[in-house]
N, CA, C and O of each residue as an XYZ file, in Angstrom:
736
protein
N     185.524     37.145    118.682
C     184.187     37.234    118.113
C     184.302     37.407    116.601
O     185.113     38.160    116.063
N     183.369     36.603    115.935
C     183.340     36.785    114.530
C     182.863     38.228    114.049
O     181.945     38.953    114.433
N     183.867     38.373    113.030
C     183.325     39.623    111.879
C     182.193     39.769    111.427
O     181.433     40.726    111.576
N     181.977     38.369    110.588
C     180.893     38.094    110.045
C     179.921     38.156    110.228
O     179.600     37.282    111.034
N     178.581     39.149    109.724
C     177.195     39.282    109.561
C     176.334     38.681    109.442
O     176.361     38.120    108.347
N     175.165     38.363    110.226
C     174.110     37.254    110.016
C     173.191     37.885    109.152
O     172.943     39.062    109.413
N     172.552     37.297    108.047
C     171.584     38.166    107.171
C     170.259     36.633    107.096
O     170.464     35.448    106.834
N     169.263     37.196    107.369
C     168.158     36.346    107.110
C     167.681     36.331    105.444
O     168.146     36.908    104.462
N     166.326     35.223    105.652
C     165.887     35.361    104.429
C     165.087     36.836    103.976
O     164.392     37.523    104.723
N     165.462     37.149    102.263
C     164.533     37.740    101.900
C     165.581     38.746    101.876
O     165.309     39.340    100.833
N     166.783     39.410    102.447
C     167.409     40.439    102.991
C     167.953     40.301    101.467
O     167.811     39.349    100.701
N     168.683     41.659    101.236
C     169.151     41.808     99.696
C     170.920     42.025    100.515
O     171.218     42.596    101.564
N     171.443     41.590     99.908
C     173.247     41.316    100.498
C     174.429     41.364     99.552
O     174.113     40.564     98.670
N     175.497     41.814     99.283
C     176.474     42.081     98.950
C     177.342     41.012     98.691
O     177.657     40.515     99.772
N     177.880     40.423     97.739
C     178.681     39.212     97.706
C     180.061     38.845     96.457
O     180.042     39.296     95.312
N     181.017     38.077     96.935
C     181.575     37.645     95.810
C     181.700     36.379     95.942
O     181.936     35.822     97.014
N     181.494     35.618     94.461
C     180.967     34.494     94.381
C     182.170     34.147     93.577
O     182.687     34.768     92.648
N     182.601     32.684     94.300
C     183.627     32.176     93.534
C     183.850     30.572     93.505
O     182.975     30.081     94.217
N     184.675     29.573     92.962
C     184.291     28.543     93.465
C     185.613     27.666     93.241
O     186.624     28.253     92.854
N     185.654     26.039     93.509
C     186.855     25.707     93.779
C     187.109     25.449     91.850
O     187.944     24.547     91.901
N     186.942     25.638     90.745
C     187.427     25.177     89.687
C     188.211     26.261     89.236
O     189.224     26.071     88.563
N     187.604     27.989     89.731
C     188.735     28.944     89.581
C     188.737     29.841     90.750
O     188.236     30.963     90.833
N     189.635     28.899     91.996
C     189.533     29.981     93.487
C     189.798     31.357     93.157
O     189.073     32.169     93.730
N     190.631     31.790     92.400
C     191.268     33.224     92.180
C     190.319     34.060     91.706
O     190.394     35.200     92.165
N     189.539     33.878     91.014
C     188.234     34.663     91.008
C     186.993     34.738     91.515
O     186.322     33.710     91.597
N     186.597     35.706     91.847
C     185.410     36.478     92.229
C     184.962     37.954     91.595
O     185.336     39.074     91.246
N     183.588     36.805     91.772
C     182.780     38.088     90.913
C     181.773     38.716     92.018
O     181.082     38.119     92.844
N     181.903     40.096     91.776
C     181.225     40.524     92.762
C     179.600     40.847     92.099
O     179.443     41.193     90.928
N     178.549     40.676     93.005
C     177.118     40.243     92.795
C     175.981     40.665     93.772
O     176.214     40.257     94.910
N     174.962     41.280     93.673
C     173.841     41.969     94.337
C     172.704     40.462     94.233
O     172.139     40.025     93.231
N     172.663     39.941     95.654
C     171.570     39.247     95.850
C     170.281     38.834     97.332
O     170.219     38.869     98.560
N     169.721     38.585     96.515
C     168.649     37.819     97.785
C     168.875     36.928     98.280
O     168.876     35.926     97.565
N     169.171     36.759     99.641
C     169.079     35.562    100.491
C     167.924     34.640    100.571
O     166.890     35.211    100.915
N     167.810     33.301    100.336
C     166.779     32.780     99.628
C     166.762     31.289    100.841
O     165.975     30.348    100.939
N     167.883     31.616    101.536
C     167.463     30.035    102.749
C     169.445     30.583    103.329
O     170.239     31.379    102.827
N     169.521     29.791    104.391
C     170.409     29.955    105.367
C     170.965     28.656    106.476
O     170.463     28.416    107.574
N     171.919     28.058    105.957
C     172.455     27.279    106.829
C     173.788     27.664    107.891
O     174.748     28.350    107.541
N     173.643     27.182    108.983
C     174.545     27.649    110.136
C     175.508     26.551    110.324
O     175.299     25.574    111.043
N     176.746     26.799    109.528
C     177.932     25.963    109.576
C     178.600     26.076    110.935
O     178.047     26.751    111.803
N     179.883     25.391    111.210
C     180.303     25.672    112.683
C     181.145     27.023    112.734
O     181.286     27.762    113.708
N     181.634     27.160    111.541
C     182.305     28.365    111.430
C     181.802     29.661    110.738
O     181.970     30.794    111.191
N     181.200     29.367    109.648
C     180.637     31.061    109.316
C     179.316     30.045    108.347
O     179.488     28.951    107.811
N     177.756     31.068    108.405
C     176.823     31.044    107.857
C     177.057     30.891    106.345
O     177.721     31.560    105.554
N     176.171     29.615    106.175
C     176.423     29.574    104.002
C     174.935     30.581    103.798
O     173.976     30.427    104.556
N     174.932     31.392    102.903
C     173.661     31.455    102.162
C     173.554     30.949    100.840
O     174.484     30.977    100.035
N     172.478     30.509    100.621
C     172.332     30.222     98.887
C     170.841     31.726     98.601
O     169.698     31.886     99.029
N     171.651     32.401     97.786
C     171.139     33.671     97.112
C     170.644     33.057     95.779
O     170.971     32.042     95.164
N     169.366     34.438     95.461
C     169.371     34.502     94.071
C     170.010     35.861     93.728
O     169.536     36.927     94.121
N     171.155     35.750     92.944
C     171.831     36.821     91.490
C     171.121     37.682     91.245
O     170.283     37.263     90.447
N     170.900     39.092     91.574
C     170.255     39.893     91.139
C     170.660     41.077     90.507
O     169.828     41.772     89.923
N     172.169     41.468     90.574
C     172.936     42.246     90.283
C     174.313     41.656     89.625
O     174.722     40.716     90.306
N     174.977     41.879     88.724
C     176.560     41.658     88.333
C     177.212     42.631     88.781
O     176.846     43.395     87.888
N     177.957     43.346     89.486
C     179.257     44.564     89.036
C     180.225     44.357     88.277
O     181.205     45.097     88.368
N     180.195     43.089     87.147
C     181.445     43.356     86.535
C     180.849     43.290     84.757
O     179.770     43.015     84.231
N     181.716     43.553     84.438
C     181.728     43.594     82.152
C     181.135     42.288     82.237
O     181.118     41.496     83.180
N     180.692     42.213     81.174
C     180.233     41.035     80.232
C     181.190     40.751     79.815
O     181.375     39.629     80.288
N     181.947     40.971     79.254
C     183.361     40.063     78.862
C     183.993     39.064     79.759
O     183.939     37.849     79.569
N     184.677     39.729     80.883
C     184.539     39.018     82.083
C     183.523     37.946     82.627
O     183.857     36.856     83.092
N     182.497     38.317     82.527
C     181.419     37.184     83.141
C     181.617     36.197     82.105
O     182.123     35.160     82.533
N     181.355     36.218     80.809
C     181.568     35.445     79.570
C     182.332     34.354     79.858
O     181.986     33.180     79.730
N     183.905     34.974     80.449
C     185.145     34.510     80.276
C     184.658     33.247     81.218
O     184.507     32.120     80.746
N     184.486     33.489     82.275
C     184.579     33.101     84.064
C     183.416     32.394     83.964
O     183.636     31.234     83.616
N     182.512     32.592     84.098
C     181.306     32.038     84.721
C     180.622     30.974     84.428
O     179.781     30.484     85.182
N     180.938     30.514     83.266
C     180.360     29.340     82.670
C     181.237     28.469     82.775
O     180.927     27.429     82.195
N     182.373     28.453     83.360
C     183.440     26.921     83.309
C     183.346     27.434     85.128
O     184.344     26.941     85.654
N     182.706     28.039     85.953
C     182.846     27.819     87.231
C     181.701     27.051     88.072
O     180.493     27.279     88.005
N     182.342     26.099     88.871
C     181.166     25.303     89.458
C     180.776     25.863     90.696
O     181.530     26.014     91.658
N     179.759     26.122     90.654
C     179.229     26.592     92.151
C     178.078     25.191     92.792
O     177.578     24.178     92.302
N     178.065     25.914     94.199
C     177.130     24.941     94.799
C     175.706     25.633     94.923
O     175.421     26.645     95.563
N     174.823     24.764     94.088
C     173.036     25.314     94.391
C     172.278     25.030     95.154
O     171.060     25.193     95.074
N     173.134     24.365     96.369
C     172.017     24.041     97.598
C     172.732     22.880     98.655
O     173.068     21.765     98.257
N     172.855     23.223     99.688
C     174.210     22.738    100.904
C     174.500     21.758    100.663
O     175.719     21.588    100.640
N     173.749     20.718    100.389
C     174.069     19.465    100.601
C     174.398     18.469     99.469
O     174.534     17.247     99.520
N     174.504     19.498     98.227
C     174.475     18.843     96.783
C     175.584     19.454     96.129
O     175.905     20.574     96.529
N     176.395     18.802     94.965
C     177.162     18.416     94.228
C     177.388     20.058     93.467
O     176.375     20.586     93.008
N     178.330     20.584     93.394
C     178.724     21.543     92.664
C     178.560     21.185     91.393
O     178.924     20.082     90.985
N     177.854     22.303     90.456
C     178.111     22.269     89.073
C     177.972     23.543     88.779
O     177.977     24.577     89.447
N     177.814     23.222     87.363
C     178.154     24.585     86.422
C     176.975     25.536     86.259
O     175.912     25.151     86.744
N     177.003     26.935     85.539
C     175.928     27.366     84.701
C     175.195     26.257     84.128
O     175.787     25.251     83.738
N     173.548     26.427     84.033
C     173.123     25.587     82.558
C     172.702     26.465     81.734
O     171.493     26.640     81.583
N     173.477     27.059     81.162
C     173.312     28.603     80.287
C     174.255     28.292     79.218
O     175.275     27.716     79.599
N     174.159     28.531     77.989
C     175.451     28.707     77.439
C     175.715     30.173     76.779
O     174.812     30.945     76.457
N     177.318     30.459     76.612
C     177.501     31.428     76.532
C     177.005     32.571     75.671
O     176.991     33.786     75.867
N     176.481     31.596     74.361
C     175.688     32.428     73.237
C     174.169     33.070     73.383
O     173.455     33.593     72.527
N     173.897     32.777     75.121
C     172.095     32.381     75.058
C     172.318     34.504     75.512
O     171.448     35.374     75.494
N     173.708     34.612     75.829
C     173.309     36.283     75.879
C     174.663     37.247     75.681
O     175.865     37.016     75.546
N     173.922     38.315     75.728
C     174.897     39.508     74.882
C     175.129     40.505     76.056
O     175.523     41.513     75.469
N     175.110     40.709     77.027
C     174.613     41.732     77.743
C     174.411     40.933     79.108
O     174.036     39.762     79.159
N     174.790     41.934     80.481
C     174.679     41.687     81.714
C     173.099     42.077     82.199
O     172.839     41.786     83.367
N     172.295     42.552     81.599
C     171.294     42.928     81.889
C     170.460     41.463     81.201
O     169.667     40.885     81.944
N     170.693     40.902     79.727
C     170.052     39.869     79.770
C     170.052     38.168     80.290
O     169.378     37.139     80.326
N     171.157     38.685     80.590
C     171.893     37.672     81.886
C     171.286     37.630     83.128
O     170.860     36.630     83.705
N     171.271     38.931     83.552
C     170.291     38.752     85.224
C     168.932     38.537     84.710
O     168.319     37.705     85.380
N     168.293     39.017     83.755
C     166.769     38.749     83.262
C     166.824     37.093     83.197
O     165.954     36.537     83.868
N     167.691     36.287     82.510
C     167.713     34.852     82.018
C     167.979     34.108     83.737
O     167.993     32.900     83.972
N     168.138     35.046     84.591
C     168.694     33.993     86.551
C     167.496     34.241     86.730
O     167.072     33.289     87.386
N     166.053     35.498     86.403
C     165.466     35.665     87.207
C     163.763     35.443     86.728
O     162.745     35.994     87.147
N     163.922     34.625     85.909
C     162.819     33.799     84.968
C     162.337     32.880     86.035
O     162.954     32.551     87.048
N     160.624     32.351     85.501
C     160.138     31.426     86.460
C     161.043     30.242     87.104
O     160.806     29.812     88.232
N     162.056     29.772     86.326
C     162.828     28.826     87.114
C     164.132     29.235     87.500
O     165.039     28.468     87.176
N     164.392     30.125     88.032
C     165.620     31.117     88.721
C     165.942     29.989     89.817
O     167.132     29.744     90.018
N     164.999     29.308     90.515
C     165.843     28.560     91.490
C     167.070     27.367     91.044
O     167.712     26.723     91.873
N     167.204     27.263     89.703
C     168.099     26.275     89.588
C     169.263     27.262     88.910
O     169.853     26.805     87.931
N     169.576     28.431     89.328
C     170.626     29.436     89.541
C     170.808     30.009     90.733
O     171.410     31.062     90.944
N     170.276     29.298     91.527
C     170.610     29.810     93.192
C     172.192     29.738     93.348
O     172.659     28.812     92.684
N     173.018     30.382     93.965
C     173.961     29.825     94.168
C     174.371     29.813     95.925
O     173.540     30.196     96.749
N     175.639     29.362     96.299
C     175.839     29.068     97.604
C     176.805     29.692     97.992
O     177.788     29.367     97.326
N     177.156     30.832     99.143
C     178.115     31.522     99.097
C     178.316     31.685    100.571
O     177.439     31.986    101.381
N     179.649     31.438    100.832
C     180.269     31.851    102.325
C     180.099     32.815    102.778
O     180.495     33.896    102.342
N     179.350     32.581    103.940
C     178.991     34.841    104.777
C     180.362     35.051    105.053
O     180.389     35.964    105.878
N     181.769     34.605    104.739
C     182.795     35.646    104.826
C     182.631     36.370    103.778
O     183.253     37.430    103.699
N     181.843     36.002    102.840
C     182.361     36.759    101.675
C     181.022     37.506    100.938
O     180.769     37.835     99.779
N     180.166     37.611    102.478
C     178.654     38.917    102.378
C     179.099     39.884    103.080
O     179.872     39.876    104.039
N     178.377     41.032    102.360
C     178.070     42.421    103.136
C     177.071     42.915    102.845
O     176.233     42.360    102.135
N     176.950     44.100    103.348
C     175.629     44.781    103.601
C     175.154     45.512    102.166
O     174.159     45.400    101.450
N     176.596     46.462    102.106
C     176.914     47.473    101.607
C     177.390     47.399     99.508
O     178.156     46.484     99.204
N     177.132     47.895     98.889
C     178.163     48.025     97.741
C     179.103     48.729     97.814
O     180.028     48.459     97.048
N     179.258     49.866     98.713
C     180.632     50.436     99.731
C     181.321     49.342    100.296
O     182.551     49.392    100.320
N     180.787     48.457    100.711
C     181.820     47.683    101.871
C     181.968     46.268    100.981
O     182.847     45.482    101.336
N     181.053     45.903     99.734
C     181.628     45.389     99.123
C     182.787     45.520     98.040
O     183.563     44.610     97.749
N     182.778     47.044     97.385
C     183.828     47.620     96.475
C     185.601     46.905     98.309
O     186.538     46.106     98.329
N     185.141     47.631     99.049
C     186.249     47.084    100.199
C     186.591     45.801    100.255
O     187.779     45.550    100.455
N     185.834     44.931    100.126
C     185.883     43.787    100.770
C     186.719     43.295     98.988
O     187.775     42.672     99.093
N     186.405     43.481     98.078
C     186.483     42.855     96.798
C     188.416     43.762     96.814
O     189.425     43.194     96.397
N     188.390     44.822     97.250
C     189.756     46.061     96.981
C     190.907     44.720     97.732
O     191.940     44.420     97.133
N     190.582     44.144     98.867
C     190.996     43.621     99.581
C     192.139     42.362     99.127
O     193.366     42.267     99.101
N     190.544     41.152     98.673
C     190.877     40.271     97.689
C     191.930     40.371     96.533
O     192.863     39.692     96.107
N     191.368     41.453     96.264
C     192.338     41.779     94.421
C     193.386     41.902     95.241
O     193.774     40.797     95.619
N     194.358     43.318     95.920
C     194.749     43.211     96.410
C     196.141     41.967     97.149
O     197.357     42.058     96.981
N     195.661     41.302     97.651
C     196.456     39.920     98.473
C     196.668     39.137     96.906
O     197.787     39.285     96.416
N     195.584     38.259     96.047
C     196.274     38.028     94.682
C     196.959     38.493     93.853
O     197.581     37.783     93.063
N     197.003     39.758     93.841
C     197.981     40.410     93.126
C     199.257     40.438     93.495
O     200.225     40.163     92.787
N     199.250     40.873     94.937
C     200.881     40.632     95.735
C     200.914     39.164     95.033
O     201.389     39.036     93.904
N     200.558     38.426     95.521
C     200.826     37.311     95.296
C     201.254     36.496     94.220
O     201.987     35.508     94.237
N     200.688     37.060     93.290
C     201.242     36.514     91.511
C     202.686     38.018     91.654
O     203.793     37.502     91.498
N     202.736     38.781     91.771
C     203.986     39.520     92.253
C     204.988     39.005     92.595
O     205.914     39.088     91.787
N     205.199     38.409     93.645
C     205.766     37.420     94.740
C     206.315     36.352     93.917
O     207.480     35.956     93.953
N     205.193     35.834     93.025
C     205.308     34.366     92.143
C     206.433     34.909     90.705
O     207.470     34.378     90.307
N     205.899     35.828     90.329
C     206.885     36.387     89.086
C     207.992     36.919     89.796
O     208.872     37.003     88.939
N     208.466     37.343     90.917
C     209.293     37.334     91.165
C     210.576     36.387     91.409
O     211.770     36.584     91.181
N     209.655     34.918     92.141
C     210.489     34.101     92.155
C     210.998     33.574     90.968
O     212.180     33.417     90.665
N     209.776     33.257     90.185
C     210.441     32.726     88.842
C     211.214     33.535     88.028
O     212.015     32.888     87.353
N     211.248     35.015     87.826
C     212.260     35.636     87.009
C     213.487     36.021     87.446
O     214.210     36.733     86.750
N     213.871     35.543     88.760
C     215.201     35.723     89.557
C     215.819     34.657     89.762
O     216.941     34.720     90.265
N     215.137     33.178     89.362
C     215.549     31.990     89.305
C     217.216     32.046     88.458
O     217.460     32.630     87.402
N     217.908     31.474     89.069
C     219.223     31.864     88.210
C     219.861     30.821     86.947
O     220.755     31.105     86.150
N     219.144     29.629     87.051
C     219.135     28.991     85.925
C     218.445     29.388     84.675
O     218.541     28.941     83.532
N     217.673     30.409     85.214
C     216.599     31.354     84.052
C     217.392     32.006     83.048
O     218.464     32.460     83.448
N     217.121     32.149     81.884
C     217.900     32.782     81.120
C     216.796     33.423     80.180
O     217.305     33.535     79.065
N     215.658     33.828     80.177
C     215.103     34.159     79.128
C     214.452     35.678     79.145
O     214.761     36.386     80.103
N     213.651     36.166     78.236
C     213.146     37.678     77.734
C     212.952     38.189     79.828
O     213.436     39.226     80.281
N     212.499     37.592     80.325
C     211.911     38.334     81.971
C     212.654     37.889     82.569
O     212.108     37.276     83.486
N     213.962     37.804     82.617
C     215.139     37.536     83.767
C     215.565     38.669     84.198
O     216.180     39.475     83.499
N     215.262     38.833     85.436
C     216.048     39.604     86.766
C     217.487     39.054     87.144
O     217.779     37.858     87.165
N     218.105     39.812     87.357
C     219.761     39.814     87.798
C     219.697     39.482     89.443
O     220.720     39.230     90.079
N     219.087     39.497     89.717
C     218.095     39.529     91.194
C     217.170     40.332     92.101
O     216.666     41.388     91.717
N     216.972     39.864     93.201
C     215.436     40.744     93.994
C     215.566     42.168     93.524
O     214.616     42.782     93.037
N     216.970     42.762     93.710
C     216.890     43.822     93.957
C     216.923     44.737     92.549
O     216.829     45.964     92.513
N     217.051     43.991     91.595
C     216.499     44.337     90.166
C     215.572     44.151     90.139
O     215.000     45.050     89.523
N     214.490     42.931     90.701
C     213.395     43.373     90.152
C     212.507     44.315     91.179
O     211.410     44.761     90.845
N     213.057     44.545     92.363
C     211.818     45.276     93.227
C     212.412     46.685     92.659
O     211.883     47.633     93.239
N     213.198     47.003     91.854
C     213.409     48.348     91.268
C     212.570     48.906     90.577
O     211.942     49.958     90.700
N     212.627     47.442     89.189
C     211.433     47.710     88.097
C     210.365     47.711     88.737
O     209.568     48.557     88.330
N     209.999     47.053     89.646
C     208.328     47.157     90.086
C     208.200     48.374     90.377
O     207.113     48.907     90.152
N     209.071     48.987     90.844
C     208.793     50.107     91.586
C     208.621     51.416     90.730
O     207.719     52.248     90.826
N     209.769     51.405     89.813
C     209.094     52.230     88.293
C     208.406     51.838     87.566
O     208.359     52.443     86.494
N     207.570     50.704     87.745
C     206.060     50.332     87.139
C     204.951     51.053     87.889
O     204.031     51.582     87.266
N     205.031     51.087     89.390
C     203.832     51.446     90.256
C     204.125     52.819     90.983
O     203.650     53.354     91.985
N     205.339     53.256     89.849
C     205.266     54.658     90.857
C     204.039     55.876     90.869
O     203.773     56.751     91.692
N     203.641     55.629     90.009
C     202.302     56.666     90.032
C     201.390     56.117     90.479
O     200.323     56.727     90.399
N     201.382     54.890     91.073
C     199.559     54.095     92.092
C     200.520     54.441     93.284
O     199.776     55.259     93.825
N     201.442     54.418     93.948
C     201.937     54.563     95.409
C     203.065     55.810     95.774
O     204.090     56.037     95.132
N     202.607     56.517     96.928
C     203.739     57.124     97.440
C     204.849     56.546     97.968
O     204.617     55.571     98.682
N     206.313     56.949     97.788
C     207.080     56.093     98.141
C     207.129     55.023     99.469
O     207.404     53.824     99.490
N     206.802     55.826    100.416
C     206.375     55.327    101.586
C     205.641     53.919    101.562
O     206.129     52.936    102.120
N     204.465     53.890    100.896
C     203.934     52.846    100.623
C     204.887     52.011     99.830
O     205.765     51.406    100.446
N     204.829     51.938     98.883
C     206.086     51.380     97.610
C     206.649     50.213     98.591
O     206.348     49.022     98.674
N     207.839     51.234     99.498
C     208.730     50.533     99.979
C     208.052     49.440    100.757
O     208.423     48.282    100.565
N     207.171     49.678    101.549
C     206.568     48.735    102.813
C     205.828     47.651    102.051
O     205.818     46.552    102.607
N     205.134     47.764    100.743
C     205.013     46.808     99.589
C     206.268     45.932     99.125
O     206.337     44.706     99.205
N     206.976     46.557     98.764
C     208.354     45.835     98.009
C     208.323     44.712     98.851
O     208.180     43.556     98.455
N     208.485     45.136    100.249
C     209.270     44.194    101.459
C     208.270     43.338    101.608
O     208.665     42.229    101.967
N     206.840     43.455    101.434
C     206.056     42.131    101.562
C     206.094     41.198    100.661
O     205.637     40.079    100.896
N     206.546     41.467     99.706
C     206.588     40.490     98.478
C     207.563     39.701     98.354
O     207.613     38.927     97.397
């Protein structure tokens, strides 16, 4: 049985919104469910943006070179905002939620709704999380490469799961540490 939550229209929902021009990010976002299609595998909603949780710097960075989809059956594109039109995350959600807010709808996978801003801080801990191992994993391979010779060369694994480990010794008890090291 699926995880995943059915949320109707009108319902206010928990989300991170991300898209295929930068998969690795998500931004996490407070919105209204605004229509609802039933895929074979998990529910799309297209929301309106009513909340950011992250800096303006960040959104700045991200959000305007990411294409999202504004309605199931149509063509991903971009913001039509540009980055100078604001200073501030507050005049940002004011500029989605102007008389023509529907052409900032965006389209988002119910794997990636919740109810909660509790269970979204979780759901987002999660994400970060698995990418991070993962660029971990990736700098690992490449700085243990043995044709490598430069400033971030490891002597091998077991040099570098050392240093990692006196990098992150104050976020993990050893216990953890170790059972980390070995996934990477």
């Amino acid at each position: 049985m699926s995880k995943t939550k059915t949320y109707y229209k009108g319902e206010k929902i928990h989300c991170l919104l991300t898209s295929y021009t930068h998969p690795n990010i998500f931004i996490p976002v407070r919105g209204i469910v605004k229509d609802v299609k039933w895929d074979p595998v998990n529910p799309l909603y297209k929301i309106k943006i009513i909340k950011f949780y992250e800096n303006v710097g960040f959104i700045r960075k991200y959000i305007f070179d990411m294409n999202f989809y504004y309605d199931f059956d149509k063509k991903a594109r971009s913001f039509r905002i540009k980055r100078e039109e604001f200073n501030t995350i507050k005049e940002l959600e004011e500029r989605l939620n102007e008389k023509d807010e529907d052409r900032f709808y965006v389209v988002v996978d119910g794997v990636m709704t919740v109810r909660t801003k509790v269970d979204l801080q979780d759901l987002f801990k999660k994400v970060q999380y698995f990418l991070i191992s993962k660029n971990f994993k990736e700098i690992k391979e490449f700085s243990t490469r043995s044709f490598y010779k430069g400033e971030f060369k490891f002597d091998g694994e077991g040099e570098f799961k050392v240093r990692l480990k006196n990098f992150l010794k104050d976020k993990y008890p050893d216990s953890e540490i170790e059972s980390f090291l070995k996934s990477i």
